[in-house]
C-alpha positions as CSV (number, residue, x, y, z in Angstrom):
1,X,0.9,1.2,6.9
2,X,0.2,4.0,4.3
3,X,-3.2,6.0,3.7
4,X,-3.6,8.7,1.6
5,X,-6.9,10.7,0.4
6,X,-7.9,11.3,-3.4
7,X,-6.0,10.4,-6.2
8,X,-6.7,11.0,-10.1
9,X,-4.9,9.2,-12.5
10,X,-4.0,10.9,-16.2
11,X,-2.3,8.4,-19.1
12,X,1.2,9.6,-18.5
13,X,1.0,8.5,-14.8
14,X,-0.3,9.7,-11.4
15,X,1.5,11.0,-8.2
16,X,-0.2,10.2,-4.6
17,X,0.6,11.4,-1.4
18,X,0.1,9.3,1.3
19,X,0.4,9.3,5.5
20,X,2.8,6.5,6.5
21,X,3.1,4.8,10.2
22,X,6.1,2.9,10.9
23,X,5.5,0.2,13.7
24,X,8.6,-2.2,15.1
25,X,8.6,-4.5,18.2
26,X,11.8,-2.6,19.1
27,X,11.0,1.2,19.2
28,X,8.7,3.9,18.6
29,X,6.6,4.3,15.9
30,X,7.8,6.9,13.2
31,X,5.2,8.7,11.0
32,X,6.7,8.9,6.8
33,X,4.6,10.9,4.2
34,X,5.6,8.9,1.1
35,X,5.0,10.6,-2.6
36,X,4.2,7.4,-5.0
37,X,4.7,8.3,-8.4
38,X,3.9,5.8,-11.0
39,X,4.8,6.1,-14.8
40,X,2.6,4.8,-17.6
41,X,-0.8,4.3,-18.5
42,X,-3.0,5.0,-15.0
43,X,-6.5,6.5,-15.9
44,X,-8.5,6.7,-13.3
45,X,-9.6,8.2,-9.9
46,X,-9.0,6.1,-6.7
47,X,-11.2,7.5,-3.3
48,X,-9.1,6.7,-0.8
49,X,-5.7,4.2,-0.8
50,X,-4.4,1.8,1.8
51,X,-1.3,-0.1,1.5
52,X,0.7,-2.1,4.2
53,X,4.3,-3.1,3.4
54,X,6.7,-5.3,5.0
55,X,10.2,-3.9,5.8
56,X,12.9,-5.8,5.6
57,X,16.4,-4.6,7.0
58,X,19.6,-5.8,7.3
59,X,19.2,-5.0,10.9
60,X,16.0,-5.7,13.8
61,X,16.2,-2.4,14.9
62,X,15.6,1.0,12.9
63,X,16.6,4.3,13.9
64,X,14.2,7.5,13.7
65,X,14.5,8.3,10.0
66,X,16.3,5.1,8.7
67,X,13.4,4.5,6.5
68,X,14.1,8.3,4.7
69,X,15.0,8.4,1.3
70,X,13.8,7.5,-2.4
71,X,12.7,3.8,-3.5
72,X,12.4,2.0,-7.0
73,X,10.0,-0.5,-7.3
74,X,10.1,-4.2,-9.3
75,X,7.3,-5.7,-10.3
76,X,7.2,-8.9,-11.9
77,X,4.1,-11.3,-12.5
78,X,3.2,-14.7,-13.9
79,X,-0.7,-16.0,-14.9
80,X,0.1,-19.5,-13.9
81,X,-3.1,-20.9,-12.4
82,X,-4.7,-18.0,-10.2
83,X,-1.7,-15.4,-11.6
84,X,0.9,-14.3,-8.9
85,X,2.8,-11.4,-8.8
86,X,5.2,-9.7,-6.6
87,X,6.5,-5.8,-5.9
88,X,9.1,-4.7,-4.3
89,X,10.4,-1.1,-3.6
90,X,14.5,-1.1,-2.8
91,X,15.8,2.0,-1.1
92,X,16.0,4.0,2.4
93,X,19.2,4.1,4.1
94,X,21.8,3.4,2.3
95,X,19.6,1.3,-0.5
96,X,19.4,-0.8,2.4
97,X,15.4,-1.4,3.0
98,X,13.3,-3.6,1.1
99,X,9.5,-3.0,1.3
100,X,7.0,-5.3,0.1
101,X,3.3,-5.7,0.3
């Protein structure tokens, strides 16, 4: 789970900061920051932001830190009856982590 305060968005992009909490069934928490930095048109100013992501791993069990490191993102939609979409940011250890909302 990620929160983050303020966040004002120009036409070349934005950047946001936010305060991440990592919870597992098999250790202690670990607190992130994460810097999300999106390219393209993104005017706009946001209050706050909450996301939530799912991690996937190629193991149950993730070490202090093992979520470190830069991600790239995918997105990919279709407007098939409601519209669904997906995102997914690859990275962490090793390139090892998926995250998805």
């Amino acid at each position: 789970e990620c929160r983050g305060g303020p966040n004002v968005g120009f036409v070349v992009g934005s950047v946001a900061e936010l305060r991440c909490l990592f919870r597992s069934d098999w250790g202690p928490q670990q607190v992130y920051i994460a810097k999300l930095t999106k390219i393209g048109v993104d005017i706009g100013f946001r209050a706050q932001q909450s996301l939530v992501w799912g991690v996937f791993a190629p193991t149950q069990q993730l070490g202090p830190g093992d979520l470190t490191g830069g991600y790239a993102g995918v997105t990919a939609g279709a407007a098939v009856g409601g519209g669904l979409g997906a995102n997914v940011l690859y990275g962490g250890s090793n390139n090892s982590v998926a995250l998805q909302p």
